[in-house]
Every structure is written in C-alpha cells, then in structure tokens.
DOZALO-51276 format. One record per atom (N, C-alpha, C): x, y, z. Coordinates in steps of 0.05 Angstrom, whole numbers, plus 5000, padded with zeros to 4 digits. Layout:
<nodes>
XYZ;...
</nodes>
This chain:
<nodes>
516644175448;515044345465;516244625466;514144835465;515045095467;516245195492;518645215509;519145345535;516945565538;515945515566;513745745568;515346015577;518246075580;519346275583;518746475566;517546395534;517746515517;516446775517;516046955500;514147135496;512346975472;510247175480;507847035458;508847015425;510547215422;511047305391;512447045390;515346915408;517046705412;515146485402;513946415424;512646175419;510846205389;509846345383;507346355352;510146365338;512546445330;513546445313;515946125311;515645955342;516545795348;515045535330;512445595336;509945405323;510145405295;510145615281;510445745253;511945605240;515345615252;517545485239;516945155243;516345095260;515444845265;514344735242;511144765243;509844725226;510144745197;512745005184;512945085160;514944795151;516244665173;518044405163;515644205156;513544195164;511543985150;511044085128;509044335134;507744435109;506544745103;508144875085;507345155085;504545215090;502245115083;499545165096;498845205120;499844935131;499344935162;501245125177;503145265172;503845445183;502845695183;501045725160;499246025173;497046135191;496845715196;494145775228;495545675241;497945705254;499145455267;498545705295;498745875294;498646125316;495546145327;493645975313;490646045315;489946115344;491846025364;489946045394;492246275402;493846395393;495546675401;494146915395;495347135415;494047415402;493247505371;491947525380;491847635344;494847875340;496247975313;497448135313;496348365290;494048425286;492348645275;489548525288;488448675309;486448715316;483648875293;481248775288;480148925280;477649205299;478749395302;478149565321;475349685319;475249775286;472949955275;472349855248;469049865243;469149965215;467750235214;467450325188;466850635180;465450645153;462850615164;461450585134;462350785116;461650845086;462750955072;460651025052;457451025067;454551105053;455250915036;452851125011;452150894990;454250874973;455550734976;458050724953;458450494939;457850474916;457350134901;460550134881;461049874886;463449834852;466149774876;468049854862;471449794861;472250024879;473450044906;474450154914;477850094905;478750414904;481850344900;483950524925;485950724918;487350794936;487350914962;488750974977;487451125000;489751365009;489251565020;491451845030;489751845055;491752045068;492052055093;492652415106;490952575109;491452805115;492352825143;495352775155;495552685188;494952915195;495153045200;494553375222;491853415230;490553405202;487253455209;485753075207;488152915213;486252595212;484452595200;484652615169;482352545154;484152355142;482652115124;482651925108;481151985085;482451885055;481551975033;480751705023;479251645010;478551464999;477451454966;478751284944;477951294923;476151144914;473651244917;471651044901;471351024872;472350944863;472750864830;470750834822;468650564822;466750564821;463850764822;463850834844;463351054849;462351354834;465151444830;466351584811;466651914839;467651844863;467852014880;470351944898;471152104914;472452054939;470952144964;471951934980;470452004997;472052075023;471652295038;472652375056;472152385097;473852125111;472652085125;475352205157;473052295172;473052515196;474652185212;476752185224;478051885235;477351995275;477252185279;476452315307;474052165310;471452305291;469252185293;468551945287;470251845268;469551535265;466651555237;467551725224;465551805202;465451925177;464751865158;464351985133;463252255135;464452455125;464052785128;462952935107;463852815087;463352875053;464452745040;463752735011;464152624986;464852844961;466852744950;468052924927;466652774908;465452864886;463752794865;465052934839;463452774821;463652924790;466752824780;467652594791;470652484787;469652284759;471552224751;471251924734;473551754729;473051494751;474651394749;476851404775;476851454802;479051574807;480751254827;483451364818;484751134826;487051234846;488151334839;490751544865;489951754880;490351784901;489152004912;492452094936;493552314937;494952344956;494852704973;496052674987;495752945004;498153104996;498853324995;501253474991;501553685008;502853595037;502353845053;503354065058;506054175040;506354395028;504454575015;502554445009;500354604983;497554645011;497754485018;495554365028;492954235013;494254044993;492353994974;492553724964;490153654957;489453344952;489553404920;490953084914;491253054883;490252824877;488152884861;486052574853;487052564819;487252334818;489452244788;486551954776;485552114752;482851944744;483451734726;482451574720;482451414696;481051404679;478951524682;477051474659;477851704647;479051964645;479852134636;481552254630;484052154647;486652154649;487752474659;486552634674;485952824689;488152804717;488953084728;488452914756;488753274775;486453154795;485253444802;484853504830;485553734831;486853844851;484953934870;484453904903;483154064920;484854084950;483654344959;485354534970;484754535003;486054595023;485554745050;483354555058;482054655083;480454465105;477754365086;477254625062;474954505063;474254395029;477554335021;477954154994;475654294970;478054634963;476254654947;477854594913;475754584903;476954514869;479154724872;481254794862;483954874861;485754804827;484054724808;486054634794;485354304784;486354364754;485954064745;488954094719;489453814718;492253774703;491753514687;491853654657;490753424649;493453174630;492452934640;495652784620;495352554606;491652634593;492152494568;490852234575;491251954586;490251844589;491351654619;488351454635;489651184651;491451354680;490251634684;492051764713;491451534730;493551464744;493351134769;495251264792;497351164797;498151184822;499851494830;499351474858;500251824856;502951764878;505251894878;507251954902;507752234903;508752284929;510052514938;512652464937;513852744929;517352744933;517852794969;520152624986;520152655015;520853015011;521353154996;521253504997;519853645001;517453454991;514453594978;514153774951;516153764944;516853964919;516553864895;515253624895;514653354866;512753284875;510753244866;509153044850;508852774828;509652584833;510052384821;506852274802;506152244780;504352014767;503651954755;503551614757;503851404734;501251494719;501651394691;499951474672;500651364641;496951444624;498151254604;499551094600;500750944569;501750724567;504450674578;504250924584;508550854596;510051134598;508951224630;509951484631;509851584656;511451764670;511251754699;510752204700;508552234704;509252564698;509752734727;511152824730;512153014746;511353334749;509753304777;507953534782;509553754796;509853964795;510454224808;507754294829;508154274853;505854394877;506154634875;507554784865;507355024878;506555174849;507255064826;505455224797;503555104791;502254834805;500554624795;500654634770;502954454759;501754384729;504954224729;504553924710;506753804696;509054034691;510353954701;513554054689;515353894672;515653614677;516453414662;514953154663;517252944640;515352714644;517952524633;517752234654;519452004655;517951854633;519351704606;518151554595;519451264609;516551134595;516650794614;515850614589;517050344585;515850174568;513750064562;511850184592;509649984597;508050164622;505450154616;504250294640;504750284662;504850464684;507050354714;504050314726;504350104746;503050054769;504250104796;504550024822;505150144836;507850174830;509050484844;512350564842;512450664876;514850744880;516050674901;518650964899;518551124916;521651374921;523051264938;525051204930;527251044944;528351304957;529251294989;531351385002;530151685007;531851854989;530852154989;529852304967;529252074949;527252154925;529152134904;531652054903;533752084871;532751844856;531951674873;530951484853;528751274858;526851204842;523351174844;524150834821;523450634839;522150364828;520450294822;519550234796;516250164784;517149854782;513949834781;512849544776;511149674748;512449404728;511849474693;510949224689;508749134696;507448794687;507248744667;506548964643;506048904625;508848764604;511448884616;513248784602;514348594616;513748514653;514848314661;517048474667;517848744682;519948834693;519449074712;522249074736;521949244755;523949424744;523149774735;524949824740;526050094759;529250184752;529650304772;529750584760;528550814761;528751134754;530251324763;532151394750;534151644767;532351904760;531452044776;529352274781;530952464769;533952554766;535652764764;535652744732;536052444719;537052354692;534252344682;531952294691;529652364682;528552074666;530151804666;530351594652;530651364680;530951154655;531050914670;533350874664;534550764694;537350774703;538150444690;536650234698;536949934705;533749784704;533649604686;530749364692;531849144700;529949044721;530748734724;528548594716;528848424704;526848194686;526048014708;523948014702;522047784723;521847524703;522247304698;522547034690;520646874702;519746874723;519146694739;515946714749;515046954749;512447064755;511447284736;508747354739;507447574728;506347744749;505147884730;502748114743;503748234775;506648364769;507848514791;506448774799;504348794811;502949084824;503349154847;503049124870;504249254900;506749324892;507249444914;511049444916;510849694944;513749574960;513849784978;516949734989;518149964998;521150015003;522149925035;523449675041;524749685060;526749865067;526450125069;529850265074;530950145088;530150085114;532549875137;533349645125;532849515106;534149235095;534849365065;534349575063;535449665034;533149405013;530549405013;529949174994;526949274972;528149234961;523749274947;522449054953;521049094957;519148794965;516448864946;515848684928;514148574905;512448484915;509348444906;507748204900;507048114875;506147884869;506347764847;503047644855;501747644833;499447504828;499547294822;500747144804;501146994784;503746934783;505146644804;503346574827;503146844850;501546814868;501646924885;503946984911;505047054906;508547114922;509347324932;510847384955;512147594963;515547584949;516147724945;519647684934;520348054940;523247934956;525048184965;527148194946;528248414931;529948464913;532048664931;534248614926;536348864941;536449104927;536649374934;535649534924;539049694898;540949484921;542749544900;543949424869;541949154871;543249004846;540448914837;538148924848;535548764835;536748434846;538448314862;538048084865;536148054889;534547704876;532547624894;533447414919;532347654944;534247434971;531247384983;529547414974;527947264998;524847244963;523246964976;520746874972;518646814989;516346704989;514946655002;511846734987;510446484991;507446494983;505746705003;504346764979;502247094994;499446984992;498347174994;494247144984;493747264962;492047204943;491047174918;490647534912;490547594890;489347784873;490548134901;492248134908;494048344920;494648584908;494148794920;494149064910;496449314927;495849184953;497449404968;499549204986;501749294999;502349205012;505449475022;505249405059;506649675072;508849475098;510849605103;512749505122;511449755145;510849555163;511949655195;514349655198;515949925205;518949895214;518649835247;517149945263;516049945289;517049635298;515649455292;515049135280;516948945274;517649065248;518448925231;516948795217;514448795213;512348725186;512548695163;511048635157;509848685121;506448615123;505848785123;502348775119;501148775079;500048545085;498448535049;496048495054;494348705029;492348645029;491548595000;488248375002;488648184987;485748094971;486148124950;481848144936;481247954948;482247714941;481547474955;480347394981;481347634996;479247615015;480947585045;483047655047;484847655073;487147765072;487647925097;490248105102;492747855115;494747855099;498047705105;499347925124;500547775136;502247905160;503947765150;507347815153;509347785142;511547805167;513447735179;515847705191;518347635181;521047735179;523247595183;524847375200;525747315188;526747055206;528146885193;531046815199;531546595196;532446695171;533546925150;533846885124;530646795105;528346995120;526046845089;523847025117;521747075101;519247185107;518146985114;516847015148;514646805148;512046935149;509046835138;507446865145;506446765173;505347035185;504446975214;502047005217;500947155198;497447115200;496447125170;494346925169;492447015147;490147115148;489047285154;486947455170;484047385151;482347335151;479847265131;478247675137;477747645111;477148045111;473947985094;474248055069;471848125048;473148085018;471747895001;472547894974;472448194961;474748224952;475648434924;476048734946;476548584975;478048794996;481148814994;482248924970;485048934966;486549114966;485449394969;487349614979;486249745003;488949895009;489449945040;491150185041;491450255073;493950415069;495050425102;497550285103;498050365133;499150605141;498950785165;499151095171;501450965203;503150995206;505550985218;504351215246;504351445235;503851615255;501051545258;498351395259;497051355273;496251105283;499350835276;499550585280;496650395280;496250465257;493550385236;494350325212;492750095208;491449985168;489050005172;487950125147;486150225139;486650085112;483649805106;482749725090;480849805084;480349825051;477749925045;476249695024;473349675041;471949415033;469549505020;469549434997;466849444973;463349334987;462149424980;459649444982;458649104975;457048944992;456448744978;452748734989;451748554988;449248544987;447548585009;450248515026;448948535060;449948675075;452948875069;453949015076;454749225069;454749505076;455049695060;458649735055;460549895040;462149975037;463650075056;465549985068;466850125096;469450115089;471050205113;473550265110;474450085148;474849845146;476149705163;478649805177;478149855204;480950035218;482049815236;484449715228;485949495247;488449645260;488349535282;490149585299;493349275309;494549495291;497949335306;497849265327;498848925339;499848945374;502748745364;503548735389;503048985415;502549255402;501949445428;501549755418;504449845425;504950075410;507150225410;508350235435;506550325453;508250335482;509250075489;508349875489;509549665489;513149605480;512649685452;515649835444;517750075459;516150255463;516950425479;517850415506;516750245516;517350115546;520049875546;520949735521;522049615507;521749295530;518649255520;518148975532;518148755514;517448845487;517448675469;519348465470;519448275457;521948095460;522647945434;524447965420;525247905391;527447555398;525547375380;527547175375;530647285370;
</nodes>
C-alpha cells in the first residue's frame, strides 16, 4: 500500500515501480486515476493544411510559433496571444527545419524538395535572402552565440550559416545524411544522429570534422536526439525497436534504456521537471522520469496518428504538438501544459522521491 503521506508524483511513481516488477506495459497506465502530468490546454487549427507536418520554431518575444507544413509546401505562422493562425508563408517546397535567429531577427526555412534554405526577416517576415546547398535542407540549429547557423543537408554534410552575411561560410562533412543533431554545452561541439550508417556522432565545430562515432549494434533508425546538460547525456530514440537510450556525453557509453512509442521524431528534457517528453506518429506523447538508475515511463498520452513532431518552449512551459489533417479534423497545433505549474516549483512544494 502506498503511505497516503505521499505526494501525488510519490505515490504514481510508487505504482509505476510496482507494476514495472510485473510488467513493463502495465506500468504505463498504472497512474491512470492520478493527475495527468501534460494537460491538454488548447488546440489551434492550422486552416487548410493537408500532408506531413514536420518542425516547429519559436519566436519568444513576439510569441509566435512557426510551423512546417511540408506537405503543404508552406509555414505557417501562429499569433500564441491570440490562440491563432495569422499567416502562411507559401511558395516553399518541401520545408522541414524552420528556426528563429534573434540576432538577425530572422527565420530560416531549410527545404527539401530543393535543398534551399530561406530566409525571412523582422515582424512582418519579409523574404530577406535565400542560400542555396544543393540538395535534402532538414534540420536547422542555432549556435548558443547566435553567430552560426547550423544545417543538415544532402547526403552527408552539416553547412554552416553566417547571420550576419547570410550565406554558407563552411561546411562539416558527414558519412551519411544527418537527422536530428544536437550543440552540446556552448556550441564547440554538435552530436548527430547518422541512421543511415547506424552511428552517433560527435563534431568538434573549431576542427570542422568528426571528433569520435559510436556504433549502434543493437538498434536502427536513430532520429530524435536531445542534450541532457545536467546529466551530461544524449538521449536517442530508436525506431527499430522503439527505445529511449542515454549515452554519456563523454565516452558514448550506454547507462540507461527503456521502451518508447512507435515511429518518434522529436523528443525534449524538462530541466524544471526532470522530464523527457516524446512525441510519437504512432499516435501518443511518452513522458519519461528518472529514477532508481533507468527512465521510467509515467505517461503514455493517446494524441493523433503520424502526430510526431513537436517542440517544447521552456520560457513558455509548453509542448506544442503539431497534428496532420485527417478526415474529420482539420490540422492543429496541440498546446499541452506541464504540472505541476512552475510556481509550484517556485514556491518549492513539489516533492521529489
């Protein structure tokens, strides 16, 4: 029996461990009659928008949300005050990365069908510039400086943008097309996920190369990825099987596993928390905890098939999933809310096993 002294988080994560000694399944509803810990708050239609939604940016100052409609072949740009779609960027093809650069004050959309990636400016995102690199533009990062531009591209190449001349200045070669990468620390060095060869590796930004690969053996189709700084860890997903795995950031060894949800694209650490939020085509957002030496799942949230990218915003203690168009529902952008809420933390009521 659970002591009712507990806090709610105590007891749901009391149940969890419980249950995970019978059977990893039944430990991801074992919490079913506890708070939820992502509330779904809003959705935000996203008009007519048909096909594959992919990345999402975050303009904090003026709270807009960017959205890549791939499908599409637009971004779409939504007002988070109003709770509304404002406009649509058109005449794209393909677009898969999208990020903000607020030195420039400018959005960088990185295409695929073109391999393009194009630039718009100030409040009212005007064309500014296009940089072209050939083929497959996908994921975009910022340097923590703002002074880089990071993105993956073609068969195996990471190109490096100048904000302030808009245009490539250099370019990291890769063995294998990068899918998501990752700026460790203070930007000296950037971790890709390389599926195609079955390796993570690690990039010294200064040496302009790859420093170190660690060989994956055991799984495939490594796409998410996101940086614990407080545990020093990369944390992976794996499709194939479907898995979370934490690597140390100083040797590539693997100290933690744990089964995820199917067909995974994004996935972000709450430091606030202590989280790991995934989201998942398959059709449900994983909540993630430490404990005990190993990640437990604490929720499996049921969302929308081929709803697999997201983006959580720290400064507006929000995920923002973005869900595809289906027959009976139009295209939105799902706004969940973390609990407890921040003040909760701030008041320091929370209560940690």
């Amino acid at each position: 029996m659970v002591p009712l002294c507990l806090s709610n988080r105590a007891r749901r994560l009391a149940r969890i461990i419980g249950m995970a000694l019978l059977s990893p399944f039944a430990a991801a509803s074992a919490h079913a009659s506890d708070p939820a810990l992502l509330v779904l708050e809003q959705k935000i239609p996203l008009g007519k928008v048909s096909g594959r939604i992919d990345h999402l940016a975050i303009d904090p100052d003026r709270r807009r949300l960017f959205v890549a409609e791939l499908g599409n072949n637009s971004v779409g740009v939504i007002d988070l005050d109003a709770g509304r779609l404002v406009r649509n960027l058109s005449g794209l093809k393909k677009p898969q990365g999208v990020a903000y650069v607020k030195s420039t004050d400018t959005l960088y959309v990185a295409n695929a069908g073109d391999g393009a990636v194009q630039l718009f400016q100030g409040p009212d995102l005007v064309a500014s510039g296009r940089i072209e690199l050939g083929e497959d533009a996908d994921n975009i990062r910022v340097d923590p400086s703002g002074d880089k531009v990071f993105v993956g591209y073609g068969r195996g190449a990471l190109a490096v943008i100048s904000p302030s001349r808009r245009a490539k200045i250099a370019e990291i070669p890769l063995p294998a097309h990068p899918e998501s990468f990752q700026l460790a620390g203070s930007g000296e060095q950037i971790f890709v996920n390389l599926p195609e060869v079955r390796q993570i590796a690690a990039v010294d930004t200064h040496e302009g190369k790859i420093r170190v690969a660690w060989a994956i053996n055991d799984a495939k189709d490594n796409f998410p990825m996101t940086i614990d700084e407080n545990r020093q860890r990369v944390l992976v997903l794996f499709r194939n099987p479907a898995r979370l795995e934490a690597f140390a950031v100083s040797d590539g060894s693997v100290l933690a596993k744990t089964d995820a949800c199917g067909d995974s694209d994004d996935l972000f650490v709450d430091v606030t928390r202590q989280r790991v939020y995934v989201s998942c085509g398959e059709g449900f957002v994983d909540v993630f905890e430490w404990h005990g030496g190993k990640y437990l799942r604490m929720e499996h949230i049921p969302t929308a098939a081929g709803a697999r990218t997201s983006l959580f915003v720290p400064e507006l203690d929000r995920l923002f999933l973005a869900v595809r168009a289906t027959w009976t529902e139009p295209a939105a952008i799902w706004v969940f809310r973390p609990t407890p809420g921040m003040s909760d933390y701030e008041q320091g009521r929370s209560v940690r096993p």
